[in-house]
N, C-alpha and C positions, 0 to 999 in steps of 0.2 A: 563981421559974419565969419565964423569958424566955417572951413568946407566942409561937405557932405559925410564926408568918412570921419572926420573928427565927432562928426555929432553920431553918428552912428555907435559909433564906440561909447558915449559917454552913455547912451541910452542902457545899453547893454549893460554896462555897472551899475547902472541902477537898478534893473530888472531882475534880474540875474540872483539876489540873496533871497527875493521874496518866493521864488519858484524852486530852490533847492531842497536836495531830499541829501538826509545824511543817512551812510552804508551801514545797516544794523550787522553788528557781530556776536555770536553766543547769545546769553539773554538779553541785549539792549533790546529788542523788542517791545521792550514798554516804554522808550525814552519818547519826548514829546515827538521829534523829528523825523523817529521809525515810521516807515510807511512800509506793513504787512502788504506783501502783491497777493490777490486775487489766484481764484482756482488754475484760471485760464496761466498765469504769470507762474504758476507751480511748474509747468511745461513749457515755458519757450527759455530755450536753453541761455539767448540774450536776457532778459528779465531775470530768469534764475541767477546766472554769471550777477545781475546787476545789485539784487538785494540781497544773495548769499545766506545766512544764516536765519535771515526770517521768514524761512520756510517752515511748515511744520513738519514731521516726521510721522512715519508709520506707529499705530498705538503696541505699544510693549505688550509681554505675555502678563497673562495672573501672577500675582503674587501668590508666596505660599499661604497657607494659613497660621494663625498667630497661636500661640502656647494658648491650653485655658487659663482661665484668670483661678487666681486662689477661691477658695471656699468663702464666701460670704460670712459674716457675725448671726449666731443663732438669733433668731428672733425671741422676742419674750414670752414668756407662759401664759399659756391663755386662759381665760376666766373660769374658776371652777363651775362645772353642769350643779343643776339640782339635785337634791334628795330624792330617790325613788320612793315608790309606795311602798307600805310596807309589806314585808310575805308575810304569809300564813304560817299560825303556829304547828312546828311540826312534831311530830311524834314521839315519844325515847325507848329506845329500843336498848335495850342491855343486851351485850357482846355475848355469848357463853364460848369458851373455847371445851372443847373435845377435848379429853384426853387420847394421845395416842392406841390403837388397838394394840394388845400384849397377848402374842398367841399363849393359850391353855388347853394342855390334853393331858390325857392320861392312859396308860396302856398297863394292863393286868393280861396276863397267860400262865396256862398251866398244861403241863406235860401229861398228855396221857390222862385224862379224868377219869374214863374207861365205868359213866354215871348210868348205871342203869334203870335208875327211876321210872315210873308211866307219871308222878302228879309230881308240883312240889319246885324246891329253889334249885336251881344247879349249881349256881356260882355267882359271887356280889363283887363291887367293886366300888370304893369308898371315891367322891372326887367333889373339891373345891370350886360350886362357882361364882364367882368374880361379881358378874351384875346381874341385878334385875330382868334386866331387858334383853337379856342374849337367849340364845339358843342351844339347845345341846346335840350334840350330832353323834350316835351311839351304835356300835356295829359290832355283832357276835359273829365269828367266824372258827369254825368246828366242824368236826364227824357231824353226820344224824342219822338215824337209822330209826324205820318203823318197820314189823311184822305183824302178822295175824293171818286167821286162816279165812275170817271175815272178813266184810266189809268195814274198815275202821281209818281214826282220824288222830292225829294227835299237834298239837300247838307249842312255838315256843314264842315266848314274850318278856318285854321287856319290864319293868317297874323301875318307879322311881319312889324312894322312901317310903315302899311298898304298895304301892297305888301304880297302875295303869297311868299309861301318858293318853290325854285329857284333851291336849292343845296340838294337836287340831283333834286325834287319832291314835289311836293304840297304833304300836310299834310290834308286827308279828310276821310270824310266818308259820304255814304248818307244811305237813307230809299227811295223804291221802293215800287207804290203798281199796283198791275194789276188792268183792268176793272172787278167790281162785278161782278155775275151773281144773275139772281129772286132770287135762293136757297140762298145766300149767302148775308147778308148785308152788303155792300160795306161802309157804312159810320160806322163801327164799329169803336170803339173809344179806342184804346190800348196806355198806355204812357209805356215806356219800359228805364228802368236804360244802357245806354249806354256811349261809351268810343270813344274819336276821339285822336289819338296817334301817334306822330315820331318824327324824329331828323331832325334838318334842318343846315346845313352848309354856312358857308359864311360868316356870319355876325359879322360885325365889333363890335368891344369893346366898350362899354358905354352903352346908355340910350336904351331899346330896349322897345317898347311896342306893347306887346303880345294880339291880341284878337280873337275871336272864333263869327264866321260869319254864316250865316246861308243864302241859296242859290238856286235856280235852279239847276239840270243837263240838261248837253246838248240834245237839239232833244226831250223834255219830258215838258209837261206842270207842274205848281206847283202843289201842292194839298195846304191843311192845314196844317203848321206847328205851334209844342208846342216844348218849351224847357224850362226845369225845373221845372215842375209843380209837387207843394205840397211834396217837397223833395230837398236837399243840394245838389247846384250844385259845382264845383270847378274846377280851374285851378293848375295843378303843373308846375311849370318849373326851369328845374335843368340843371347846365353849367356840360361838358363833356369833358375829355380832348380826341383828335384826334387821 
């Protein structure tokens, strides 16, 4: 019989490998033998000391974020749609271009007419026009003068190719004088710078001659008439587009 202390010890050898814990370092934490301690064994400073690195640690901060990735491979074309309905037949309209407007006038003066005519042409003036569809725009600007001892009237007017404008309206003007009275001398003799002025329509393209006529009004006997005197009389006449 071995003594009591001998056998004591032999015990101990034998027990002793089944109940060992081996000391994890760094990542041994997975070896079969690592025994991770407990929340409690995170804080007792002996346990801590005992199993040393297999503790776990506070979790780290966010990573950053990652580059984007490249652009993906286009996808493939996708299936042609159908035919629509058909439209409707549409119209044909032909373009006409304008030709640009090209201004046209013409100006006649004469010094001094000094026409003493009462009926009759006083002055013509020859002018080119261009189109159809234009307008002519015609202004006498002169002396006039009328007297009498009566009541009388006298007209001055325009023609075109000898005819009165038509389109819309003759183109006139007159001078009106009443009967004098004692107090007043009725044969006063006033020559006055005047204007006979409008547009006349209608008239066909080419050779037009323009003249300024001098005239009676209706229901009114003449008096004396002057046109031009001792001063520049003149015709303008300028084509207009419609």
């Amino acid at each position: 019989m071995l003594p009591l202390l001998a056998r004591l010890l032999l015990l101990t050898c034998l027990v002793s490998p089944l109940y060992s814990v081996e000391k994890c370092t760094g990542n041994d934490a997975d070896k079969p033998n690592c025994t991770r301690p407990s929340d409690d064994a995170a804080t007792d400073p002996y346990l801590n000391n005992r199993y040393g690195s297999c503790l776990q640690g506070p979790a780290g901060n966010p990573g950053r974020e990652g580059n984007p990735g490249s652009n993906g491979i286009p996808g493939t074309p996708g299936i042609p749609g159908r035919d629509g309905p058909k439209g409707e037949k549409g119209e044909c309209v032909s373009e006409i271009f304008a030709e640009p407007w090209r201004p046209n006038y013409k100006q006649c003066a004469w010094n001094a007419l000094n026409y003493g005519i009462d009926l009759g042409k006083i002055a013509d003036c020859t002018f080119t026009k261009l189109r159809s569809d234009s307008a002519l725009r015609v202004v006498f600007s002169g002396s006039l003068r009328l007297k009498c001892k009566t009541a009388c009237c006298q007209r001055w007017y325009f023609t075109f190719n000898g005819a009165e404008c038509s389109g819309p309206l003759t183109i006139e003007s007159i001078i009106y004088l009443d009967q004098g009275s004692p107090e007043l001398n009725s044969t006063i003799n006033i020559h006055r710078t005047s204007t006979v002025e409008g547009l006349c329509e209608g008239l066909q393209a080419g050779l037009v001659d323009v003249a300024i006529w001098v005239g009676t009004c209706a229901d009114y006997p003449r008096g004396d008439a002057s046109t031009g005197w001792n001063s520049v009389s003149r015709v303008i006449i300028e084509e207009l587009p419609k």
